[in-house]
C-alpha positions as CSV (number, residue, x, y, z in Angstrom):
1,X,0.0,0.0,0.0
2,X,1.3,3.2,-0.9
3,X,2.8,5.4,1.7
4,X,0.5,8.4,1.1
5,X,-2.6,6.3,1.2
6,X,-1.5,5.5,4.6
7,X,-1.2,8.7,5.8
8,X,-4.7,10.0,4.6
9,X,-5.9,6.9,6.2
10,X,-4.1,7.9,9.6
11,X,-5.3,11.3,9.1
12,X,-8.7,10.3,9.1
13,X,-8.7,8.5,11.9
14,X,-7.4,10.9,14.1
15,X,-10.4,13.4,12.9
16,X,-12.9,10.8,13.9
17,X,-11.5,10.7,17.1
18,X,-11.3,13.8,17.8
19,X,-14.9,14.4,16.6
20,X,-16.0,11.8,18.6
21,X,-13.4,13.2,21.8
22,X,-15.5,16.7,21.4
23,X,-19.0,15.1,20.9
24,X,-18.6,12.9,24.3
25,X,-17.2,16.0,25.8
26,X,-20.4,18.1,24.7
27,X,-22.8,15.7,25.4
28,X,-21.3,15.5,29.1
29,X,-21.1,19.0,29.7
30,X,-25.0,18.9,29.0
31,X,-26.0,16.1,30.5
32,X,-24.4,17.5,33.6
33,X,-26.3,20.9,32.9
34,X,-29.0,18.7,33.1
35,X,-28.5,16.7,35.6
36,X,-28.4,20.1,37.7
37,X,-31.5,21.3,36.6
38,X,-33.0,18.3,37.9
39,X,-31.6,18.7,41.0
40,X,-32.7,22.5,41.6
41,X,-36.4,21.7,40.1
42,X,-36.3,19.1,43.2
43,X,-35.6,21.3,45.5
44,X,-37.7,23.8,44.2
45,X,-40.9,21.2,44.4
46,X,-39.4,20.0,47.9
47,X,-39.8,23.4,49.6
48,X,-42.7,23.5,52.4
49,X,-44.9,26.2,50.2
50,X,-48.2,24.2,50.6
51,X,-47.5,24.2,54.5
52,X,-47.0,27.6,54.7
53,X,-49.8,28.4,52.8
54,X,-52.1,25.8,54.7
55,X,-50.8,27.5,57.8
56,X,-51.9,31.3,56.9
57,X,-54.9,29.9,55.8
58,X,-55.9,28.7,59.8
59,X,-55.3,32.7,60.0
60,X,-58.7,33.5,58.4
61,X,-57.2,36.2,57.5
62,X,-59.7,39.3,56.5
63,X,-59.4,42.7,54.6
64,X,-56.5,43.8,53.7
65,X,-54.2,40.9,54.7
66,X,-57.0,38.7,53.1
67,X,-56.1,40.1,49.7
68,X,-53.1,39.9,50.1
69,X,-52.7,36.5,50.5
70,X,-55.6,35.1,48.4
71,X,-52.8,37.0,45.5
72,X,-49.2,34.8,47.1
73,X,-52.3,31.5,47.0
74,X,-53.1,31.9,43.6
75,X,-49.8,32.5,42.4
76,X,-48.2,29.1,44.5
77,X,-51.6,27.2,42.6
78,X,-50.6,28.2,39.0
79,X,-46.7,27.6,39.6
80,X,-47.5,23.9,41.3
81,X,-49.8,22.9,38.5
82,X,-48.5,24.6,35.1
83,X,-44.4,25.5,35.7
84,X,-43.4,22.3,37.3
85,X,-45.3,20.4,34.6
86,X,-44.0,22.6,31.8
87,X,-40.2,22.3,33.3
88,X,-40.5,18.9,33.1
89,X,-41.3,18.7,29.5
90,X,-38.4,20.8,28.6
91,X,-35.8,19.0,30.7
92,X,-37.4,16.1,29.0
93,X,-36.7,17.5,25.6
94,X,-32.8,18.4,26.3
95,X,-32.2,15.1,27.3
96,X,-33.6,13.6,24.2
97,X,-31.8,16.1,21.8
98,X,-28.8,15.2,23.9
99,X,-28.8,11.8,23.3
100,X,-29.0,12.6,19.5
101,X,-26.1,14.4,19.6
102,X,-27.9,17.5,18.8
103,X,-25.8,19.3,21.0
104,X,-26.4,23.0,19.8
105,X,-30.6,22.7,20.2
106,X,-29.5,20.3,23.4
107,X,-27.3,23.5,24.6
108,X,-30.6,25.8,23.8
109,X,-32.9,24.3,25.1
110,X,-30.8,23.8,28.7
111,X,-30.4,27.2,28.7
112,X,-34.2,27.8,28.4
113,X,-35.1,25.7,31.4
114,X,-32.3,26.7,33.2
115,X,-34.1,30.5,32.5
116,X,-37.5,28.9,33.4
117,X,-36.1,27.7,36.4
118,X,-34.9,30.8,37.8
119,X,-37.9,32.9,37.0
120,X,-39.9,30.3,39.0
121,X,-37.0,30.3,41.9
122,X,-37.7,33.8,42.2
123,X,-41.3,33.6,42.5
124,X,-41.8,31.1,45.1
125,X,-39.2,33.2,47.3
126,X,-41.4,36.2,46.8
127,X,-44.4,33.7,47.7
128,X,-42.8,32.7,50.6
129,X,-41.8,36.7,51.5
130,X,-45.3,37.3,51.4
131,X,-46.3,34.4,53.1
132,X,-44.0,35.1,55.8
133,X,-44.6,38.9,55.9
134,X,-48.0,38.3,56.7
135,X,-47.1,35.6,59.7
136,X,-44.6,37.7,60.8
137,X,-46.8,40.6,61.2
138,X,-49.4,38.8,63.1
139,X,-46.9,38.1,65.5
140,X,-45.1,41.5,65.6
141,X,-48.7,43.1,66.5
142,X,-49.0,40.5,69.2
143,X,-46.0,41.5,70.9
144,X,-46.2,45.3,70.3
145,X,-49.5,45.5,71.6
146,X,-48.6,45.1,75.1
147,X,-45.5,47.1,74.9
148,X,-48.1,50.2,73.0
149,X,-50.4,49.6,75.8
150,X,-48.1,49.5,78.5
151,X,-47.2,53.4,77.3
152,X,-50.9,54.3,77.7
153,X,-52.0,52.9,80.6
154,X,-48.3,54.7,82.1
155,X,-49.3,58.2,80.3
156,X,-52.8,57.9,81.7
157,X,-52.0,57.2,85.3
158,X,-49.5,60.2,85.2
159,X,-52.3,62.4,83.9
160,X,-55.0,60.8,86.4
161,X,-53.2,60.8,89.4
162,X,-51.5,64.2,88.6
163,X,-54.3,66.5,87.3
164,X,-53.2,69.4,88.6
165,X,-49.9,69.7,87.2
166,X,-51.8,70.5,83.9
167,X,-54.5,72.5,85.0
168,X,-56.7,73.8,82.2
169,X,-55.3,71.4,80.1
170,X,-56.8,68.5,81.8
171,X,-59.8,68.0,80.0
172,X,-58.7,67.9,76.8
173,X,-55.7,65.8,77.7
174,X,-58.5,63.2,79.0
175,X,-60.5,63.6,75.9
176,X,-57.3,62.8,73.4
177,X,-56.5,59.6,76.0
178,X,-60.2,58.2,75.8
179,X,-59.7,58.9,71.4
180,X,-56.4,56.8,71.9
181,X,-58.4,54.2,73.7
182,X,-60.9,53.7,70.8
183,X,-58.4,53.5,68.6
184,X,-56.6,50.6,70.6
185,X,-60.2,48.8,70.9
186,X,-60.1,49.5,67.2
187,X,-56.8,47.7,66.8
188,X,-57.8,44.8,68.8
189,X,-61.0,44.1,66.7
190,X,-59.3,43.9,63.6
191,X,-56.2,42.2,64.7
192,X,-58.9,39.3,66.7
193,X,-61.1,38.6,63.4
194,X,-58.0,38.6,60.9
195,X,-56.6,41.6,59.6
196,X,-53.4,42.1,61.1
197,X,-51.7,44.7,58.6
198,X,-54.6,47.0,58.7
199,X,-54.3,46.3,62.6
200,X,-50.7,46.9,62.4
201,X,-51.5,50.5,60.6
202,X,-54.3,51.3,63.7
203,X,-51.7,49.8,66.0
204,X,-49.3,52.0,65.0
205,X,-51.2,55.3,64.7
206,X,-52.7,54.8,67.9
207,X,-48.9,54.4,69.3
208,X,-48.1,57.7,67.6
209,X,-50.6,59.3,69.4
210,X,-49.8,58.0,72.9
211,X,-46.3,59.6,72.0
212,X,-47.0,62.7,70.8
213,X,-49.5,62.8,73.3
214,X,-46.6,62.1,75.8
215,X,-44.6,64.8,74.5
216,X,-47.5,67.4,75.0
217,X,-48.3,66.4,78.8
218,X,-44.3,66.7,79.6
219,X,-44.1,70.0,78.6
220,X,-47.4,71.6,80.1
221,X,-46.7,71.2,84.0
222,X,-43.4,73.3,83.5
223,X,-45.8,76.3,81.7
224,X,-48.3,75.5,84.6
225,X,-46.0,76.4,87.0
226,X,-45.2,79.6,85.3
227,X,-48.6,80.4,85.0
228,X,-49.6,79.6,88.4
229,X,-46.6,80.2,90.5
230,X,-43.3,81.6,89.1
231,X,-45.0,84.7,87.4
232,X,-47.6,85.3,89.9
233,X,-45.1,85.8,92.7
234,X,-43.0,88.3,90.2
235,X,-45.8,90.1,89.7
236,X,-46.5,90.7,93.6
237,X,-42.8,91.3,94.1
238,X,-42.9,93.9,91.4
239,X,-45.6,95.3,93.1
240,X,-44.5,95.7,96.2
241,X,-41.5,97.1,94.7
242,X,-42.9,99.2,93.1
243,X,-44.9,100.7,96.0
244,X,-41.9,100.9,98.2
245,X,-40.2,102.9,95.1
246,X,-43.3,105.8,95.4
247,X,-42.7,105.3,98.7
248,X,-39.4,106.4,98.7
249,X,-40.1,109.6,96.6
250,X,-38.9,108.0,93.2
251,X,-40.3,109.7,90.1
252,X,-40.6,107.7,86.7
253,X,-39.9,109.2,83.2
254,X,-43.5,110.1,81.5
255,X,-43.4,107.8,79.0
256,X,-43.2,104.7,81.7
257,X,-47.0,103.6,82.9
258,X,-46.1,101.0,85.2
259,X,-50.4,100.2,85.7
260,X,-50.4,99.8,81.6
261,X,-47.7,97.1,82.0
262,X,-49.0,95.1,84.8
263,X,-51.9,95.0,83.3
264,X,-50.1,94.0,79.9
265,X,-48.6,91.3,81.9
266,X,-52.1,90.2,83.3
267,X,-53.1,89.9,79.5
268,X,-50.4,88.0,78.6
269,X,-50.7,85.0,81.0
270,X,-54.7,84.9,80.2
271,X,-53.6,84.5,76.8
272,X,-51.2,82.0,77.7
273,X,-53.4,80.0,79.4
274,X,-55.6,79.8,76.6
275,X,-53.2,78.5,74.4
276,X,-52.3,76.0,76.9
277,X,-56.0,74.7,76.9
278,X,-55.3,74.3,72.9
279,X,-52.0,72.5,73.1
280,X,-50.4,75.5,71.5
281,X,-47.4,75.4,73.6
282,X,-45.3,77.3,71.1
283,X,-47.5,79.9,71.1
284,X,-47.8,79.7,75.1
285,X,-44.2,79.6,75.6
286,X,-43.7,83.1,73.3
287,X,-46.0,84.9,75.5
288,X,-44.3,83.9,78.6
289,X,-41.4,85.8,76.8
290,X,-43.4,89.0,76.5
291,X,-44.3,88.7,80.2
292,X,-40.4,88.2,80.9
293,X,-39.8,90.9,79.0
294,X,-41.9,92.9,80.5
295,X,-41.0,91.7,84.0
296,X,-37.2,92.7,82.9
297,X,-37.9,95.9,81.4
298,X,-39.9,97.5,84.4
299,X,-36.9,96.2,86.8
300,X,-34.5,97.6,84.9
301,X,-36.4,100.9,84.8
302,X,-36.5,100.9,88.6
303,X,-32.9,99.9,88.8
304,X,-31.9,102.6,86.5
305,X,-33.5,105.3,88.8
306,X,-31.9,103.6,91.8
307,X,-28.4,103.9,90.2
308,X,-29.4,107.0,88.8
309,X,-30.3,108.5,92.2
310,X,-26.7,107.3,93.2
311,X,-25.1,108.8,90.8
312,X,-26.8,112.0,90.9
313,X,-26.2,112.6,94.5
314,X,-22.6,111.8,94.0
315,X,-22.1,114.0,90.8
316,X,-24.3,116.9,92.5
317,X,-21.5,117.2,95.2
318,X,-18.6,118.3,93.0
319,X,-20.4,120.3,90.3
320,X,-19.9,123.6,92.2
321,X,-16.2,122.6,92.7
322,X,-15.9,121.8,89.1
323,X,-16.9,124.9,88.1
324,X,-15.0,126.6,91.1
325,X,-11.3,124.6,89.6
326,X,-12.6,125.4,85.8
327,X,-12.9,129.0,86.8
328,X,-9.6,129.2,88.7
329,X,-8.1,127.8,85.4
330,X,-9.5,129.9,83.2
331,X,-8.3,133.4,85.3
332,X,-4.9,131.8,85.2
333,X,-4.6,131.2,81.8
334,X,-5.8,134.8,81.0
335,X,-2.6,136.1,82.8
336,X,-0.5,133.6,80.9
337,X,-2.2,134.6,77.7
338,X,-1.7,138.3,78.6
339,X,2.3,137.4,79.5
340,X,2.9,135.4,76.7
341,X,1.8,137.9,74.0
342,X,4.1,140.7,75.0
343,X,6.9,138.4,72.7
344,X,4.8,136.8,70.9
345,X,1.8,137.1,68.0
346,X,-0.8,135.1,69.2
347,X,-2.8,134.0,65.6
348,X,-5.8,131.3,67.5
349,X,-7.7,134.0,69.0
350,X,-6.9,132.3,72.4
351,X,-7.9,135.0,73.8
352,X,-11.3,135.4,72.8
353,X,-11.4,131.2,73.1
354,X,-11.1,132.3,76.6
355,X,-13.2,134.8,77.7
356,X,-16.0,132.8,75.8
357,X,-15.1,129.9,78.1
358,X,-15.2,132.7,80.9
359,X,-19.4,133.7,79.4
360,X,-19.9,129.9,79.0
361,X,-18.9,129.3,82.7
362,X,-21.3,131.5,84.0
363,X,-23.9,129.8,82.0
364,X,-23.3,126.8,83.3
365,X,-23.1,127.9,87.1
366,X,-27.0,129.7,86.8
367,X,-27.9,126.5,85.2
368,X,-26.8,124.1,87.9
369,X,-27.8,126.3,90.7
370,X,-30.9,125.5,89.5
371,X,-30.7,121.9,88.8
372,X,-28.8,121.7,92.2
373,X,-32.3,123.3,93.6
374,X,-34.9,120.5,91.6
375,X,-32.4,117.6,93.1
376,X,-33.6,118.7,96.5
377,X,-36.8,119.3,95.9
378,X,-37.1,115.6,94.4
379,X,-39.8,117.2,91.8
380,X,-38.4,115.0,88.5
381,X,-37.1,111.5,87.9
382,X,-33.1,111.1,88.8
383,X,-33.1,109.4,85.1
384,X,-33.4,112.9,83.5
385,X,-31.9,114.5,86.7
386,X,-28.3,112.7,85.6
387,X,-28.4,113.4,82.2
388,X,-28.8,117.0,82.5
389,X,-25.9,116.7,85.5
390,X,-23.9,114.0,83.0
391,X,-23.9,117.4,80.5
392,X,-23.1,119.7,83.1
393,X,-19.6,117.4,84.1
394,X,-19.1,116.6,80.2
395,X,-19.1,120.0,78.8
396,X,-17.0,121.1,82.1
397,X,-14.7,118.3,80.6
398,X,-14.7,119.8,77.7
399,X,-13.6,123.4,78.5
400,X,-10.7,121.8,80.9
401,X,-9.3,119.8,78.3
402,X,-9.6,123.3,75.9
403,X,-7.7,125.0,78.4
404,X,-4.9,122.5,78.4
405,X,-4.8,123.1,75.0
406,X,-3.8,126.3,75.3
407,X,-1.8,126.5,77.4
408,X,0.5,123.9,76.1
409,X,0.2,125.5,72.8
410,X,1.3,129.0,74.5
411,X,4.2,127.0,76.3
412,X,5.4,125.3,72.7
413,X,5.8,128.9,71.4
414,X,9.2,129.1,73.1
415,X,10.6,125.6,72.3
416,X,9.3,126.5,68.0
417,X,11.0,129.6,68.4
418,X,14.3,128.1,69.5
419,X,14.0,125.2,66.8
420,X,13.7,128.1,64.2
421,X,16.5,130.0,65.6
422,X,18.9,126.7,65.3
423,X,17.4,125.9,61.6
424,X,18.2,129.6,60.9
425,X,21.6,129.8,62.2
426,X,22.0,126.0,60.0
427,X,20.6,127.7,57.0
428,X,23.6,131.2,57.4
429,X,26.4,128.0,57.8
430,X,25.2,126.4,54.7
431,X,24.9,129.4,52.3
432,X,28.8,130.8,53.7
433,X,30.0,126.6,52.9
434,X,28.5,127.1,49.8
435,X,30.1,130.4,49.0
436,X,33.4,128.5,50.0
437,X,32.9,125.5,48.2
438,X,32.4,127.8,44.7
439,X,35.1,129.5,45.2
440,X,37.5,126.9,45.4
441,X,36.2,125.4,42.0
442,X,37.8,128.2,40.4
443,X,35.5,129.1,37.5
444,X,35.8,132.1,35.5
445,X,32.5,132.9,37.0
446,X,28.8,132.3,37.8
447,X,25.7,132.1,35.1
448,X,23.2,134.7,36.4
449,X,20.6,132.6,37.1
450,X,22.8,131.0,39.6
451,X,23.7,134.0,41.0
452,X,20.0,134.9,41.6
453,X,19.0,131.6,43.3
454,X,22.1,132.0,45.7
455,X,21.1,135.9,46.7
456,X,17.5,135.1,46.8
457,X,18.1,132.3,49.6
458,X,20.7,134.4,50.9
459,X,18.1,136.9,51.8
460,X,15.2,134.7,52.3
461,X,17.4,133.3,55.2
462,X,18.2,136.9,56.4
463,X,14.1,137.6,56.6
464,X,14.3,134.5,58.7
465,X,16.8,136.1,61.0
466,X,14.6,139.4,60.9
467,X,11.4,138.1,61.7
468,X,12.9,136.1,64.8
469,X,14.3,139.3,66.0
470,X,11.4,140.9,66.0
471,X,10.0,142.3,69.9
472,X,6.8,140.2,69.2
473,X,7.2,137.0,67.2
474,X,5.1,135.1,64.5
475,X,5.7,131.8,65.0
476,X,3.1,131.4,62.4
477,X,4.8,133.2,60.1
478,X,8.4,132.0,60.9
479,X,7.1,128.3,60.6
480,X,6.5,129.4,57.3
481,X,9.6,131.0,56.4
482,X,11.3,128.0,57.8
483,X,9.4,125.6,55.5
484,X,10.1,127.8,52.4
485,X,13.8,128.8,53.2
486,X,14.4,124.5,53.7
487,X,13.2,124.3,50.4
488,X,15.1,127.5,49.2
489,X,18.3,126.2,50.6
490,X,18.3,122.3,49.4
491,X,17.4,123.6,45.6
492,X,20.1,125.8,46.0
493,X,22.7,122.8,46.7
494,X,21.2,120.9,44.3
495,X,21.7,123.7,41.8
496,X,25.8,123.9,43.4
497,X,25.8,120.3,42.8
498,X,25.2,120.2,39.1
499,X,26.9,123.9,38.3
500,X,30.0,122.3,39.9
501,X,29.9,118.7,38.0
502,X,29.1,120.6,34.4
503,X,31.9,122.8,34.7
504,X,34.1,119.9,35.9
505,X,33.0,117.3,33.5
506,X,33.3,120.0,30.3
507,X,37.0,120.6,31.4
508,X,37.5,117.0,31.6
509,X,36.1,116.1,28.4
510,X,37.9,119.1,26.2
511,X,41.3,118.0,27.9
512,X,40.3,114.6,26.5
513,X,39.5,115.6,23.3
514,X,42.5,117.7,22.6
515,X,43.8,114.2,21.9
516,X,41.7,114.1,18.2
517,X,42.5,117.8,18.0
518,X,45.1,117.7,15.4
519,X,43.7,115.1,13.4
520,X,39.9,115.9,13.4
521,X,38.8,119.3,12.3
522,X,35.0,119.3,13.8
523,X,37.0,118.2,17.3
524,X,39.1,121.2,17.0
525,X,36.6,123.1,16.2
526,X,34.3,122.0,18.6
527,X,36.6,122.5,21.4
528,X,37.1,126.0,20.5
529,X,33.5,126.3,20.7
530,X,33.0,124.9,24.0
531,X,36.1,126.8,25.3
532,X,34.3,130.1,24.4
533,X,31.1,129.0,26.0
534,X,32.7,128.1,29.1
535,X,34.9,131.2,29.5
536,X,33.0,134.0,28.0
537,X,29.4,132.6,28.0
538,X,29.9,130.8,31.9
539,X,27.8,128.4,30.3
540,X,29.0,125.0,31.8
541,X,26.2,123.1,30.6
542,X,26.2,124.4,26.9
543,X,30.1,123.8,26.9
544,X,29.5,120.0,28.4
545,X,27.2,119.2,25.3
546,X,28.8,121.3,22.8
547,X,31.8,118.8,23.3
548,X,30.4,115.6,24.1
549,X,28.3,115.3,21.3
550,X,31.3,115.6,19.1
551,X,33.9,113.7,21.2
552,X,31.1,110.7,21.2
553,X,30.7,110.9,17.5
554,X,34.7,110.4,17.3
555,X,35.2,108.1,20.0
556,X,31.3,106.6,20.8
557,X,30.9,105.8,24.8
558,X,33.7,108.3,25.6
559,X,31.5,111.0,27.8
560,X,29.6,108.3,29.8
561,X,32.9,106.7,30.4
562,X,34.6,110.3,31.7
563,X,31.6,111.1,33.5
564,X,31.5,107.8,35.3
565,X,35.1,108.0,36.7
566,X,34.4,111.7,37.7
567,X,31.2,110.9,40.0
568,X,33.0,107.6,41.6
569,X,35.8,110.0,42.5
570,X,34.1,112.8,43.8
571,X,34.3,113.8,47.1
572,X,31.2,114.8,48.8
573,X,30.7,118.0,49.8
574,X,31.1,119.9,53.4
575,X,27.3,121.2,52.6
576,X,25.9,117.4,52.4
């Protein structure tokens, strides 16, 4: 037999093998597909469903919870008698296929059931929830009842036995517990023939109630006790209070009617009270605040008279000898006023600023002569009594503190006038170091607008001198000249400054330049040009850029070199 024949033949045989290796494998990955979904579909028929069911149904369950379950019943009878039949018939049918080696309808039709399966999984647990839910609940309303009970019967003992901690409230507090109580017996009817969700619902409403009920009676005895106790004995403290403050001569402000607020206060707890019959506590505990505030307002108004009678009677005591000191002051610093401007011009009008305080003085003594003669005759309230003495002492303050002004001022004069005299005697020192220092620079002389800056600071420092020796001096107007001559005197050393560095720079630069002179015409002539300008003309500056303009066309950089080794050498002057 021919080698190749062989092959082919071995070939083939190892295909049909392999088919065969991958069919046995297929058909045993379904079977054991199926072989699980016969296992889950026997579990699934093994659960207790019926027995659960059966059980509920012992309930007799009614309204609500009857519905409810008569839906999870009729659900469990259509899944025992159709699903489980129609499973059956399906896992029946992969098998089969299966065993025909049909494995990709086998495959499908596994995975249908398997589907099936779950769906139906799923809805016997939610049978069984329900089932459960309504069992559960039966026995969760059996338990709570007692512990819901338990909470009335406790909140209506503490009402009963305590009825007048809540006084007006009472009767409506009785008439919500006997509502609670119907809605218990209410609860117990339903949950006896049946219904124990819509009992659950009563249950639980009625257990809100109780609650908030609860809250309501904790609160009220604590407003009670305000109503009936706390504020009643405020009032007749007040009261008396208030009778042993006429008593003791006190006089309210007009705009206080101490009747109109008692009787305010009565209001307010009648109001209260009202709302406490109503379970508005809210609105019960706001007015007890008004009558607080009330309260609190009319003792501060009597404390504020008290205080204010202290006050008054201390304050009275040293008006007179306020006045008496301010008066002594204000003689003494006419005579210093008097002394003082025989050397010096006095610009503030101090003296007028006095004698007004002198009128102003005798104002205020008439006027607390007379307030001095109200305090004893105890004919207004001390409230308004201190203010008016409060003004008396403040504008007395006032004055004082005017007078010290003064008179500081007037003592200053002497130590302004000295610190102008030193200034002045600086200013003469710098213009003569000035002088000096120009001199020495020896220039062929001075451009006339220099000449008038130095000689108009020269004499605005000799008008300086003059006004200080004047018999009366102006400080005002030496201050002045002091400012302006300060000015005068560092313009004019900035003005010696660059006078000095022109005329030193343009010599420097035309001794440079004579370097180019014999070679460069415009050099040559440039620095006969800026020699005549600097000898005849005395102008520095015009000789400076007459030359450096040409020198940096000839030798670029040149001036700002120069100029940079002149102002790193230059010594600083004695005026600086």
């Amino acid at each position: 037999m021919p080698k190749s024949i062989v092959i082919a033949i071995v070939i083939l045989l190892v295909i049909v093998v392999m088919f065969y290796v991958i069919a046995m494998i297929l058909r045993k990955k379904t079977e054991n597909r199926i072989i699980a979904l016969e296992e889950r579909k026997e579990d699934l028929f093994d659960l207790p469903v019926q027995e659960e069911v059966d059980a509920v149904k012992k309930l007799h369950l009614v309204g609500q919870s009857q519905t409810l379950f008569r839906e999870w019943n009729q659900k469990w009878i259509d899944l025992s008698a159709n699903s489980f039949a129609d499973l059956e018939n399906h896992i029946f049918e992969a098998e089969e296929l299966n065993d025909s080696f049909k494995f990709m309808r086998a495959r499908t039709a596994v995975e249908a059931s398997e589907e099936q399966i779950k769906l139906m999984e799923e809805d016997v647990q939610s049978i069984r929830d329900g089932i459960t839910e309504l069992t559960k609940q039966e026995t969760i309303n059996s338990a709570k009842i007692q512990d819901s009970l338990d909470l009335y019967d406790t909140l209506r003992a503490e009402i009963t036995d305590n009825a007048d901690k809540y006084g007006v409230a009472i009767t409506e507090l009785e008439t919500q517990l006997d509502n609670i109580e119907t809605e218990f017996s209410q609860f117990v009817q339903l949950n006896s023939t049946g219904d124990p969700i819509e009992a659950s619902e009563v249950l639980e409403t009625a257990e809100e109630h109780t609650i908030a009920l609860g809250a309501i009676a904790e609160r009220i005895p604590a407003i009670v006790v305000d109503l009936k106790e706390k504020y009643p004995q405020e009032l007749d403290k007040l009261t008396d209070g208030y009778k042993e403050f006429i008593g003791q001569g006190f006089k309210l402000p007009e705009s206080v009617n101490v009747d109109d607020r008692l009787e305010e206060i009565q209001d307010n707890l009648a109001q209260t009270e009202r709302f406490v019959e109503n379970f508005e506590l809210d609105r019960a505990d706001a007015e007890l605040e008004k009558v607080q505030l009330n309260l609190d307002n009319l003792y501060t108004i009597f404390e504020d008279e008290y205080k204010a009678r202290r006050d008054v009677a201390n304050n009275a005591t040293i008006i007179k000898d306020y006045i008496t000191h301010t008066r002594t002051n204000n003689k003494n610093l006419l005579l210093e006023i008097d002394h003082v401007s025989q050397a010096y011009v006095l610009t503030g009008n101090e003296m007028g600023i006095v004698r007004g305080f002198q009128e102003e003085l005798e104002q205020i003594e008439a006027g607390a002569t007379e307030l001095l003669d109200v305090i004893k005759e105890n004919a207004q309230p001390y409230s308004l009594l201190g203010k008016e003495v409060d003004t008396i002492i403040s504008t007395l303050d006032d004055i004082e503190k005017n007078q010290v002004k003064i008179s500081n001022d007037l003592q200053n004069l002497r130590k302004q006038e000295k610190a102008a005299q030193d200034l002045a005697d600086t200013f003469d020192r710098d213009i003569r170091i000035l002088k000096r220092y120009v001199e020495k620079r020896n220039l062929p002389g001075l451009p006339q607008a220099y000449l008038d800056k130095f000689f108009a600071t020269s004499e605005r420092v000799q008008a300086l001198f003059k006004e200080l020796n004047k018999v009366k001096v102006n400080i005002d107007g030496v201050n002045h000249l002091v400012e302006v001559t300060t000015e005068d005197v560092s313009s004019l050393k900035d003005a010696t400054d660059e006078l000095v560095d022109q005329a030193r720079l343009a010599e420097d630069l035309m001794q440079y330049a004579n370097r180019y002179k014999t070679t460069n015409e415009r050099v040559a002539k440039s620095i006969a040009r800026a020699y005549q300008l600097f000898e005849r003309d005395r102008n520095y500056l015009a000789s400076f850029e007459e030359i450096s303009t040409v020198l940096d066309e000839v030798e670029p950089g040149a001036t700002e070199r120069i100029s940079n080794v002149y102002h790193n050498t230059k010594v600083t002057p004695d005026y600086r």
